[in-house]
ZANU-699321 format. One record per residue: residue number from 0; residue in one letter; x, y, z of N, C-alpha, C in turn. Coordinates in steps of 0.001 Angstrom, whole numbers, padded with zeros to 6 digits. Example, Ala and Ser with C-alpha at 12.3 -4.5 7.8 and 13.67 -1.06 7.14 Angstrom:
2
@num=0; residuo=a; nx=013190; ny=-005690; nz=007800; cax=012300; cay=-004500; caz=007800; cx=013200; cy=-003300; cz=007800
@num=1; residuo=s; nx=012850; ny=-002250; nz=007080; cax=013670; cay=-001060; caz=007140; cx=012900; cy=000030; cz=007870
END
This chain:
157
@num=0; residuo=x; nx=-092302; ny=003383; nz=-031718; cax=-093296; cay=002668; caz=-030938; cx=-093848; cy=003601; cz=-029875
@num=1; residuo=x; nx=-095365; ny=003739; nz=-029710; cax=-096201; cay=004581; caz=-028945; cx=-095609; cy=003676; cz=-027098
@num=2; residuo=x; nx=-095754; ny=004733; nz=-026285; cax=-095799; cay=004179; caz=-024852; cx=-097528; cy=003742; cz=-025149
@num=3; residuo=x; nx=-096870; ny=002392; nz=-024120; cax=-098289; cay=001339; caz=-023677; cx=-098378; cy=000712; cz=-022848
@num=4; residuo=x; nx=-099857; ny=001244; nz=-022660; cax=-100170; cay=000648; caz=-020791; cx=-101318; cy=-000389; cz=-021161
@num=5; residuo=x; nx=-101292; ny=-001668; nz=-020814; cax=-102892; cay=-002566; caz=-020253; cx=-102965; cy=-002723; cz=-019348
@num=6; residuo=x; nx=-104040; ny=-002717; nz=-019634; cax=-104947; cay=-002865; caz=-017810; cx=-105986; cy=-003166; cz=-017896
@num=7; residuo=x; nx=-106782; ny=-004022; nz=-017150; cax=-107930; cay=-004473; caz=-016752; cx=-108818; cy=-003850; cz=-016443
@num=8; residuo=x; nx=-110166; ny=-004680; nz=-017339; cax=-111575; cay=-003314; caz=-016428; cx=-112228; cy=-004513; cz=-016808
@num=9; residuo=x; nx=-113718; ny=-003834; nz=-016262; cax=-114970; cay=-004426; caz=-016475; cx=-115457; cy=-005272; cz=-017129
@num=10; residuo=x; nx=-114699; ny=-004857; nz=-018309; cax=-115380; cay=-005082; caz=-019705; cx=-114386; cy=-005499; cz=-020796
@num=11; residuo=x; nx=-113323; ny=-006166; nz=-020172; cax=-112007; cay=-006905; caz=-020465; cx=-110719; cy=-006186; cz=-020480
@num=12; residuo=x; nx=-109819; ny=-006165; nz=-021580; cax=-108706; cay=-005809; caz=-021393; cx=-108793; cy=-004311; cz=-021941
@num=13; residuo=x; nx=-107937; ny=-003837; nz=-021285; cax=-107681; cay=-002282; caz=-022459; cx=-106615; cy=-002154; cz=-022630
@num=14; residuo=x; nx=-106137; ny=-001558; nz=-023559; cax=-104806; cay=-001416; caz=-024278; cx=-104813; cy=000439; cz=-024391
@num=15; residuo=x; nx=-103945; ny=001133; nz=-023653; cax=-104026; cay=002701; caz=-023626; cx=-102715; cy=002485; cz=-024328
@num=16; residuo=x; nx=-102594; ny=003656; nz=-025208; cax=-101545; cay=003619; caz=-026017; cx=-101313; cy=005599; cz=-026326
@num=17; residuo=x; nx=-099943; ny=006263; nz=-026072; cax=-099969; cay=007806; caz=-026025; cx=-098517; cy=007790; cz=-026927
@num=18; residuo=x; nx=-099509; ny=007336; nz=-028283; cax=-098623; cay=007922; caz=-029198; cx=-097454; cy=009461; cz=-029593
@num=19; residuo=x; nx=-097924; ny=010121; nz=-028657; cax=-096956; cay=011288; caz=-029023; cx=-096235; cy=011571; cz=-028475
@num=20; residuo=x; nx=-095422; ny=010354; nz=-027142; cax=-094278; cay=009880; caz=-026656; cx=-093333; cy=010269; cz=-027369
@num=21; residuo=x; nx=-093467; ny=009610; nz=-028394; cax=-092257; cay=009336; caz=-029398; cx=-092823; cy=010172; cz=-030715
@num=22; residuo=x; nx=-093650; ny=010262; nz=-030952; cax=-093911; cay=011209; caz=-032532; cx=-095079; cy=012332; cz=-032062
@num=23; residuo=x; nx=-095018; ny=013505; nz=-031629; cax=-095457; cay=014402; caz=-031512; cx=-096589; cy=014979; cz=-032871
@num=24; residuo=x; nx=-096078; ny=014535; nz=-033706; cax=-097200; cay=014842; caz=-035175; cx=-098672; cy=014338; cz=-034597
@num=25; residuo=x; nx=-098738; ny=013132; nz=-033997; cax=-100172; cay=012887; caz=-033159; cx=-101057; cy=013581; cz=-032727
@num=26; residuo=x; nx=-100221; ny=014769; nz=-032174; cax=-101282; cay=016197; caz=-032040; cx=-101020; cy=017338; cz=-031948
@num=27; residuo=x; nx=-101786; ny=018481; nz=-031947; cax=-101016; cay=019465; caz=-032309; cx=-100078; cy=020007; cz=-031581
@num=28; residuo=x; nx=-099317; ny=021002; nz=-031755; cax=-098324; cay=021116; caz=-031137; cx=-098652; cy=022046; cz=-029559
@num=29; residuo=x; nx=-097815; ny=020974; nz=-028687; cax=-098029; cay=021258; caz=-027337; cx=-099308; cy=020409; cz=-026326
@num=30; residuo=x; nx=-100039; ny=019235; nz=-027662; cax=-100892; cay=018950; caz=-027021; cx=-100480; cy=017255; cz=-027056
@num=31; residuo=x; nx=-101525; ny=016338; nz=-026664; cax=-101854; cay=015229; caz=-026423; cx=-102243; cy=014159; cz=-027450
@num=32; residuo=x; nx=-102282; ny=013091; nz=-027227; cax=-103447; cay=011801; caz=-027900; cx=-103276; cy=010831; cz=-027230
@num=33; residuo=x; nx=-104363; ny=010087; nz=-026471; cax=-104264; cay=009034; caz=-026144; cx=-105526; cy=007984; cz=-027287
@num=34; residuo=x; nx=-104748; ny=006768; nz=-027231; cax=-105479; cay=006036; caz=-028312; cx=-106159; cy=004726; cz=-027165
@num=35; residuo=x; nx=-107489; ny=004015; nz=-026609; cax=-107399; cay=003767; caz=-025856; cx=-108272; cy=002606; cz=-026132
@num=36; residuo=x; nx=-107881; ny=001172; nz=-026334; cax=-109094; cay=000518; caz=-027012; cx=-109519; cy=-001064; cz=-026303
@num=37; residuo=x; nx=-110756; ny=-000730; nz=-025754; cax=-111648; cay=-001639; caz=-025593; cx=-112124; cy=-002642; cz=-026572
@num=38; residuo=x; nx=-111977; ny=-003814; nz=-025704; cax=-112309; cay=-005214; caz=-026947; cx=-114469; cy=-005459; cz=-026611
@num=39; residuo=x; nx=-114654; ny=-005450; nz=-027782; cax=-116525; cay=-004962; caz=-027497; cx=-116933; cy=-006295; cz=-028476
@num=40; residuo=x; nx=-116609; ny=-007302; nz=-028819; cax=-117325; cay=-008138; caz=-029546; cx=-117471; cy=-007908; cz=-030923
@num=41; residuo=x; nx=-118390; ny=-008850; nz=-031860; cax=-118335; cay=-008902; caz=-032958; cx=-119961; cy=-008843; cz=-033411
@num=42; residuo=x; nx=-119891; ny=-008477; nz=-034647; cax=-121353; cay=-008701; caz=-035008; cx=-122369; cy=-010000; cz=-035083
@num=43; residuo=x; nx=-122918; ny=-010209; nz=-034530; cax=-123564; cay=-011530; caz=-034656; cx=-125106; cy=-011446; cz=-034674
@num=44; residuo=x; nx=-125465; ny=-011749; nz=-035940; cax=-126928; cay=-011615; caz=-036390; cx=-127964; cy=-011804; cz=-035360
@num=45; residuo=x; nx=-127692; ny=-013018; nz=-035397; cax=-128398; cay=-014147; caz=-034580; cx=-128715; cy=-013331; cz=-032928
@num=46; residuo=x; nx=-127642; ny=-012712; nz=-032814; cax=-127704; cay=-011733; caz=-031416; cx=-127408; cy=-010431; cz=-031314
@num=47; residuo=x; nx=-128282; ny=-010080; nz=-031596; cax=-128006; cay=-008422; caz=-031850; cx=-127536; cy=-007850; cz=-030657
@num=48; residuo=x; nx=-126842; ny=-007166; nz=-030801; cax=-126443; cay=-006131; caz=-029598; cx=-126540; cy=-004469; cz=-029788
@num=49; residuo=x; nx=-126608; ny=-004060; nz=-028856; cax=-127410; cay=-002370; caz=-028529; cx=-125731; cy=-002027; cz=-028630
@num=50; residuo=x; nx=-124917; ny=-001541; nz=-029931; cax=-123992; cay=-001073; caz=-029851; cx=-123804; cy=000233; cz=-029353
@num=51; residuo=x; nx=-124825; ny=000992; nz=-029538; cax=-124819; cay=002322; caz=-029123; cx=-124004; cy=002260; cz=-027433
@num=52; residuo=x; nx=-125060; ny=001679; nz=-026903; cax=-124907; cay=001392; caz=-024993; cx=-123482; cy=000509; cz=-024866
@num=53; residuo=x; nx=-123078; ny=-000420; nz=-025796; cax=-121492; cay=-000752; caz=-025414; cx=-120703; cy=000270; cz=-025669
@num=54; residuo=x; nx=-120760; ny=001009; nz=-026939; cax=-119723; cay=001893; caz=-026995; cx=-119775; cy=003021; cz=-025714
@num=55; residuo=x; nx=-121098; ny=003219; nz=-025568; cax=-121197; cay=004413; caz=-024253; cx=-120234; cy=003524; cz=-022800
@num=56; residuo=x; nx=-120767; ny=003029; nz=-022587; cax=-119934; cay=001713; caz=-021113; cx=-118580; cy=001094; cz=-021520
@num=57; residuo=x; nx=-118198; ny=001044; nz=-022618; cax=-116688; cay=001558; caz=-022467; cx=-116031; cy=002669; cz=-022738
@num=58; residuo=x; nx=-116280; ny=003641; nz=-023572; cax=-116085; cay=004991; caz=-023092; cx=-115762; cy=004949; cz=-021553
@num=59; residuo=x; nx=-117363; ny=005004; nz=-021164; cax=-117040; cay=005136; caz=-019301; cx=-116093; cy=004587; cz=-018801
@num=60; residuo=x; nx=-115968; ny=003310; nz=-019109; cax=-114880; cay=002584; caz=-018616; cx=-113143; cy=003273; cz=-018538
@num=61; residuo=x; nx=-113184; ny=003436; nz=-019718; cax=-111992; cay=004164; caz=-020374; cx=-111813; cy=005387; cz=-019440
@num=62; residuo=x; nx=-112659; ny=005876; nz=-018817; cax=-112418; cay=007238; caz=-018417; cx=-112091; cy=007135; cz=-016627
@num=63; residuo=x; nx=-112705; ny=005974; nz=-016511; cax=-112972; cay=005852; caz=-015042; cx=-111753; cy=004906; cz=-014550
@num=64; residuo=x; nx=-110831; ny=004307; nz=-015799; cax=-109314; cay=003610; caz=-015468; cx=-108503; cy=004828; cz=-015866
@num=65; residuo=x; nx=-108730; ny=005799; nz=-016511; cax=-107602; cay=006757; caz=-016758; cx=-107862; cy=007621; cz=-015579
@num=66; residuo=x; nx=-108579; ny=007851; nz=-014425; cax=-109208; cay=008700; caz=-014081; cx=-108107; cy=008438; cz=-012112
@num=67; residuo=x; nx=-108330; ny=006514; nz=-012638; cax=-107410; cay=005557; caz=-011370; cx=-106376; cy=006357; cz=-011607
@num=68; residuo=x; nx=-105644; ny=006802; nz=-013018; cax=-104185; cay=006959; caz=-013326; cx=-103949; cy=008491; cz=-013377
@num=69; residuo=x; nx=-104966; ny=009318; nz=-012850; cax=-104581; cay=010758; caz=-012806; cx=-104771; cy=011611; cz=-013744
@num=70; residuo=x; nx=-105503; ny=010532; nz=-014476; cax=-106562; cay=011703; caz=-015420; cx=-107625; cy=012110; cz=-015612
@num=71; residuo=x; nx=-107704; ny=012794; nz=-014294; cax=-109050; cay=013099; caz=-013807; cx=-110085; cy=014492; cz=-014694
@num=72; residuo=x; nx=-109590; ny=014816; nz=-015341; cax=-109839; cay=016438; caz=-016239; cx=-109520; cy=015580; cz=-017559
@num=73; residuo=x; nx=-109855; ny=014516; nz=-017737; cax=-109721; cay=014565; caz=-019702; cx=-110733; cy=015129; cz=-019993
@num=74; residuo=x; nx=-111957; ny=014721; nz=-019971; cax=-113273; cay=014863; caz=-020538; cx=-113348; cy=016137; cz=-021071
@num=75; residuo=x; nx=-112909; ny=017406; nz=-020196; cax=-112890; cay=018554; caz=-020228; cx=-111772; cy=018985; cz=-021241
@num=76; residuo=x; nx=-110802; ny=018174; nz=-021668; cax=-109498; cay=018482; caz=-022280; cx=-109817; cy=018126; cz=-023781
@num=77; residuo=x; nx=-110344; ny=017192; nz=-024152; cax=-110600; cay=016587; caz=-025415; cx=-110796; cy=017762; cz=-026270
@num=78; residuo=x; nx=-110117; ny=017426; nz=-027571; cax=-110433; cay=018738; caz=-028338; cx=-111244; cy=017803; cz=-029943
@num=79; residuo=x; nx=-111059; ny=016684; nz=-029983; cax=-111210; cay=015795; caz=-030999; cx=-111308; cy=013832; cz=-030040
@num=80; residuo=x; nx=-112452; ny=013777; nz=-030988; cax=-112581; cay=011972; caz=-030319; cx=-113378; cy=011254; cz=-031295
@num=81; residuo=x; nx=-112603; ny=009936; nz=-031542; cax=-112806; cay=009409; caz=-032746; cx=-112861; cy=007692; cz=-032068
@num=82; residuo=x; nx=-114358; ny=007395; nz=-032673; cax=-114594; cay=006000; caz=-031845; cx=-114655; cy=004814; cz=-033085
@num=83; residuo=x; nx=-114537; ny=003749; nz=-033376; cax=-114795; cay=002442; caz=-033879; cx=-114832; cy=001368; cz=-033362
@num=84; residuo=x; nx=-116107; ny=001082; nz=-033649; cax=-116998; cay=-000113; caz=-033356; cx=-117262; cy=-001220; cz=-034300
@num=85; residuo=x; nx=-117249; ny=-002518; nz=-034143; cax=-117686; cay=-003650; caz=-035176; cx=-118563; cy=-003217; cz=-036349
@num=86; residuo=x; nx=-119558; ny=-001988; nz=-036196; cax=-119806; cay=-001582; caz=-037446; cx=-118877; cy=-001154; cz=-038398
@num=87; residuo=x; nx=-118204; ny=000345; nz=-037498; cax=-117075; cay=000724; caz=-038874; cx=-115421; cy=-000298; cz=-038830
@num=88; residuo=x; nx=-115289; ny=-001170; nz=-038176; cax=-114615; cay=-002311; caz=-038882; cx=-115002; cy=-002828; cz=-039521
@num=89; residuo=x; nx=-116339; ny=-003552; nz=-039575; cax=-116641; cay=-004202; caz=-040601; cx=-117148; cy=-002981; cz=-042037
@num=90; residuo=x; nx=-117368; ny=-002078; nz=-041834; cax=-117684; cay=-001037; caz=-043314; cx=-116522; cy=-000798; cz=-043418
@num=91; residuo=x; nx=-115456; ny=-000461; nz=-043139; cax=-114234; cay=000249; caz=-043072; cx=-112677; cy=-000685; cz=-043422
@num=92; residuo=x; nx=-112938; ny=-001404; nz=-042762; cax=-112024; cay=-002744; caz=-042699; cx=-112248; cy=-003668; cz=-043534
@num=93; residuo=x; nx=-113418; ny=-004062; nz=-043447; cax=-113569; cay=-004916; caz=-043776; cx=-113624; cy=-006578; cz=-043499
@num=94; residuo=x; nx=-112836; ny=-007112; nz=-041326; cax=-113006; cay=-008206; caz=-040886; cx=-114195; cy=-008462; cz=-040846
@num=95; residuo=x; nx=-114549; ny=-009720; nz=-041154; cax=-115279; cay=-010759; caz=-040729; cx=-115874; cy=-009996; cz=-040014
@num=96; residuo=x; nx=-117528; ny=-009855; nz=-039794; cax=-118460; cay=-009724; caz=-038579; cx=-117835; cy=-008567; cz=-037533
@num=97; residuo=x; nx=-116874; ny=-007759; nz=-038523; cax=-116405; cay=-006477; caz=-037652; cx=-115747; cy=-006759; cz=-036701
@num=98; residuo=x; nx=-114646; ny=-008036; nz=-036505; cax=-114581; cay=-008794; caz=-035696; cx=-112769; cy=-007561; cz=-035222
@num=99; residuo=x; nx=-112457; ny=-007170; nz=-034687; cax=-111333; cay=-006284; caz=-035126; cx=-110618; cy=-007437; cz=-033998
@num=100; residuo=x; nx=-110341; ny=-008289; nz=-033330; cax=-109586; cay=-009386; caz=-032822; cx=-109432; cy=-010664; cz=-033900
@num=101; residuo=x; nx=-110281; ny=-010642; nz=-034552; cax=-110433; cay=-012004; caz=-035166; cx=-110725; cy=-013277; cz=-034784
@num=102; residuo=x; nx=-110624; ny=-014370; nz=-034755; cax=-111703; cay=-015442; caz=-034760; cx=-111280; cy=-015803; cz=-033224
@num=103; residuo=x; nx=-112565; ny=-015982; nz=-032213; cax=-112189; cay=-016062; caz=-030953; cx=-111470; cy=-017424; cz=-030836
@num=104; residuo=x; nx=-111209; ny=-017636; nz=-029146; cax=-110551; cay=-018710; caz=-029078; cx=-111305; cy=-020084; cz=-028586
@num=105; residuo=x; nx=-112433; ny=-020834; nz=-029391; cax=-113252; cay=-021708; caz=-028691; cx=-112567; cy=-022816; cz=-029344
@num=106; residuo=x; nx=-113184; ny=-024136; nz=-028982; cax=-112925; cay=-025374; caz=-029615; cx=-112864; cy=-025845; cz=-030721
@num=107; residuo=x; nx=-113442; ny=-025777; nz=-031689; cax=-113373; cay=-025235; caz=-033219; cx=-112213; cy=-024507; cz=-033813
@num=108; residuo=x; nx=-111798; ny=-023474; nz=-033057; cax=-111119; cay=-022499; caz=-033731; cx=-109758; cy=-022140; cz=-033275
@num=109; residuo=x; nx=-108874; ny=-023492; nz=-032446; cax=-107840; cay=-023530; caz=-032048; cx=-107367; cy=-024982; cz=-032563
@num=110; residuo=x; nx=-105924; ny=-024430; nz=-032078; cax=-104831; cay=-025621; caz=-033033; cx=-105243; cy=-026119; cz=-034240
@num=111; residuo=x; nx=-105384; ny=-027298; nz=-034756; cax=-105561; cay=-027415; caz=-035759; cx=-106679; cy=-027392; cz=-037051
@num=112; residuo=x; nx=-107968; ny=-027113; nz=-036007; cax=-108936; cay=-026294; caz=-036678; cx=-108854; cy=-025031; cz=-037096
@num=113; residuo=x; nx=-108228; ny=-024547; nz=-036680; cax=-108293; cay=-022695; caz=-036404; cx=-107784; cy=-022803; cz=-038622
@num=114; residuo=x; nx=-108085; ny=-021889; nz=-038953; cax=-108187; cay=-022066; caz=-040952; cx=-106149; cy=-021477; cz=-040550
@num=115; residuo=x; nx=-105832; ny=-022241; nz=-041468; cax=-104466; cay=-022530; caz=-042089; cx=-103464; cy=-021063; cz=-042499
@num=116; residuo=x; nx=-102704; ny=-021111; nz=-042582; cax=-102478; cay=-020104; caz=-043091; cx=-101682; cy=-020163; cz=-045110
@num=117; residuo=x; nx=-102049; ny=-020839; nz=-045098; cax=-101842; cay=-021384; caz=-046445; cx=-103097; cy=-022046; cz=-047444
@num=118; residuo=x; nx=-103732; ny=-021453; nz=-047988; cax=-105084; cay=-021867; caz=-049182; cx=-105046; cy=-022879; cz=-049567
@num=119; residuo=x; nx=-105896; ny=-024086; nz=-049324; cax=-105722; cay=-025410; caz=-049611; cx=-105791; cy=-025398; cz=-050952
@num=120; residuo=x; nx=-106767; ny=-024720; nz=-052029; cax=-106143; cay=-025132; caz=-053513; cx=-105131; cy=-023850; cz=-054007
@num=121; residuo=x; nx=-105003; ny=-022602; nz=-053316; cax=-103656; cay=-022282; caz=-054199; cx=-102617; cy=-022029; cz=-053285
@num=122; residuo=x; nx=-101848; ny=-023074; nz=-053446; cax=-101140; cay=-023152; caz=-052899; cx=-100022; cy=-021873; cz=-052526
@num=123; residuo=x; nx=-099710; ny=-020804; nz=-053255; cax=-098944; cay=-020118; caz=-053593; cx=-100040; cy=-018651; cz=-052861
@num=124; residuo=x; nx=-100928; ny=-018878; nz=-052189; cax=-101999; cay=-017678; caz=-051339; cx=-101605; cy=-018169; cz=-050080
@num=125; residuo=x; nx=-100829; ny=-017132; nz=-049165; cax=-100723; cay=-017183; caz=-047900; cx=-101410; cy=-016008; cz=-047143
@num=126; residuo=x; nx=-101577; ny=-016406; nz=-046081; cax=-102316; cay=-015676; caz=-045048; cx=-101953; cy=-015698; cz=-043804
@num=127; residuo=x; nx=-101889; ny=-014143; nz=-042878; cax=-101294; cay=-013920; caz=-042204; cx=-102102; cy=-013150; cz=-041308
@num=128; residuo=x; nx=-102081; ny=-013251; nz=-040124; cax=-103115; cay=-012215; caz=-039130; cx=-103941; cy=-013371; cz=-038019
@num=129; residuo=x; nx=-104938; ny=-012923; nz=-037043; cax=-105533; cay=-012597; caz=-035756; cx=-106383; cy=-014228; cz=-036308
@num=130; residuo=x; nx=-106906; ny=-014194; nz=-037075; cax=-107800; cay=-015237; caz=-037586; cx=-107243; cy=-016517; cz=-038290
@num=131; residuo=x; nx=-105849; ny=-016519; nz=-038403; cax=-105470; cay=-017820; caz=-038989; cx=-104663; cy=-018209; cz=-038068
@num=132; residuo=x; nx=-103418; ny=-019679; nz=-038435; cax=-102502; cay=-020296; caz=-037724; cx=-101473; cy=-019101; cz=-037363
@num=133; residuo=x; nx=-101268; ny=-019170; nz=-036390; cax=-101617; cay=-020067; caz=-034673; cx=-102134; cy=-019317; cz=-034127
@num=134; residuo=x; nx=-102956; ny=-017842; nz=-034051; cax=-104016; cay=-017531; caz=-033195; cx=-103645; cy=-015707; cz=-033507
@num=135; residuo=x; nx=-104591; ny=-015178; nz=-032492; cax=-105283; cay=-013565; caz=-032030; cx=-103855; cy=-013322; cz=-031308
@num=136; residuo=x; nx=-103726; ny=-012139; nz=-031173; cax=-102558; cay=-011324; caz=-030367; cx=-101505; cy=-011176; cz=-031222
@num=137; residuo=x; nx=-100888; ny=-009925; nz=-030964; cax=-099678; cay=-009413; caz=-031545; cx=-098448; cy=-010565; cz=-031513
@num=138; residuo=x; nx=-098248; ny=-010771; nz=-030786; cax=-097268; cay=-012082; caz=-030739; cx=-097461; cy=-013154; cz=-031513
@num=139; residuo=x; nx=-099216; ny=-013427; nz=-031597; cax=-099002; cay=-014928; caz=-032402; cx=-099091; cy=-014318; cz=-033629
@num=140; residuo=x; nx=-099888; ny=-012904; nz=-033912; cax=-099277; cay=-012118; caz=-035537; cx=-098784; cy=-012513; cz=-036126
@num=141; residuo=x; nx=-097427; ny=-011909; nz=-035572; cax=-096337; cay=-011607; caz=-035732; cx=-095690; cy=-012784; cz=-036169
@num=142; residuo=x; nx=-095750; ny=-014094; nz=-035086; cax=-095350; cay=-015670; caz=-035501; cx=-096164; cy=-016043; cz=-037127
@num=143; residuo=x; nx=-097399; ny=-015816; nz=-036856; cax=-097927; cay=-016142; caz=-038101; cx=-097590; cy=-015606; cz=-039370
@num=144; residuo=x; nx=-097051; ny=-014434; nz=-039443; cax=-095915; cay=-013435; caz=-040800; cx=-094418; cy=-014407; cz=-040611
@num=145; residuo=x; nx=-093849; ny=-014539; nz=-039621; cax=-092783; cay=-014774; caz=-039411; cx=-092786; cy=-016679; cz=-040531
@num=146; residuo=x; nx=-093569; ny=-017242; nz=-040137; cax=-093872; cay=-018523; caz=-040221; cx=-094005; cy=-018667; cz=-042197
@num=147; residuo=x; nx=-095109; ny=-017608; nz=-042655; cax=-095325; cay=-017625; caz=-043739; cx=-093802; cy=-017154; cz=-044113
@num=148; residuo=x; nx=-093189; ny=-016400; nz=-043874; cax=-092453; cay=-015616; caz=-044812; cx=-090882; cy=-017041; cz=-044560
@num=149; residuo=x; nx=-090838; ny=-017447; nz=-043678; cax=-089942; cay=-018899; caz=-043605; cx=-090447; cy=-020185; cz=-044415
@num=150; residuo=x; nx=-091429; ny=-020266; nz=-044899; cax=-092303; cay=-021019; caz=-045089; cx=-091813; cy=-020474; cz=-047008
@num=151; residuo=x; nx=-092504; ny=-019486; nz=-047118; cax=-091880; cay=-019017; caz=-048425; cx=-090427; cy=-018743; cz=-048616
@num=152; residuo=x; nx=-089533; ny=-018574; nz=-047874; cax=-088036; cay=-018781; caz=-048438; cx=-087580; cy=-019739; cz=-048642
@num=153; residuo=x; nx=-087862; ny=-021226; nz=-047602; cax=-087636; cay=-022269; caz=-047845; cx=-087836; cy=-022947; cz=-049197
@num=154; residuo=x; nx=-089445; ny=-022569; nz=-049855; cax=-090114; cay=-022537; caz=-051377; cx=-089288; cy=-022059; cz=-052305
@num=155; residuo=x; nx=-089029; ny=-020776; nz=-052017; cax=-088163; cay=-019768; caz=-053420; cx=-086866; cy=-020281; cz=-053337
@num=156; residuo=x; nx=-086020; ny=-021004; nz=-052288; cax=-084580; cay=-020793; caz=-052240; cx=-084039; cy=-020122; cz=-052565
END
């Protein structure tokens, strides 16, 4: 498991994560990686957004909370930088509307609306992740694998 810091900005939560804590293969030898990711929305037709200018303003963001934490000389340090945005999730990934959180949390799309994690006609298709029962975040994930896979032992005996 990478060391991980959140913290708050502007432009919601960030999740900094310096994978080569613990596994040094992350970069080359003697150097760095920080993995650092801003939540930027989803694609939505109906409302286009100037992705270019979000990805630029959290960048900034990103630089100007690492900057609080004494990392004032990254910019200059970077030897490699690799960005994804709701476009290349959705080309790449493949979520929903590039949605890389999955289905937000409005009225519709909590408790027992929120889509099932079990396929109403096949029964035997389960589903697991950010967008089904019981919700977004690593924790409710995690419950939601945990749930299916209890859910299926109880089935198989």
């Amino acid at each position: 498991m990478a060391t991980a810091l959140v913290i708050g900005t502007g432009i919601g939560g960030l999740a900094i994560a310096a994978p080569t804590r613990t596994d040094p293969g992350f970069a080359p030898a003697g150097g760095d990686s920080i993995m650092a990711l801003a939540p930027v929305g989803y694609i939505d037709e109906r409302k286009p957004q100037d992705w270019a200018a979000l990805r630029q303003r959290a960048r900034e963001a990103v630089f100007a909370r690492l900057k609080d934490y004494g990392l004032s000389d990254l910019r200059e340090r970077i030897l490699f930088e690799e960005t994804l945005g709701p476009q290349e999730y959705r080309d790449q990934l493949n979520p929903a509307k590039g949605a890389a959180f999955g289905l937000s949390h409005n009225f519709t799309q909590v408790g027992y609306p929120r889509p099932h994690n079990r396929h109403a006609r096949y029964g035997n298709l389960s589903f697991v992740g950010a967008s089904t029962h019981p919700g977004t975040g690593l924790p409710m994930v995690l419950l939601s694998a945990k749930l299916v896979q209890e859910r299926i032992g109880r089935e198989q005996g």
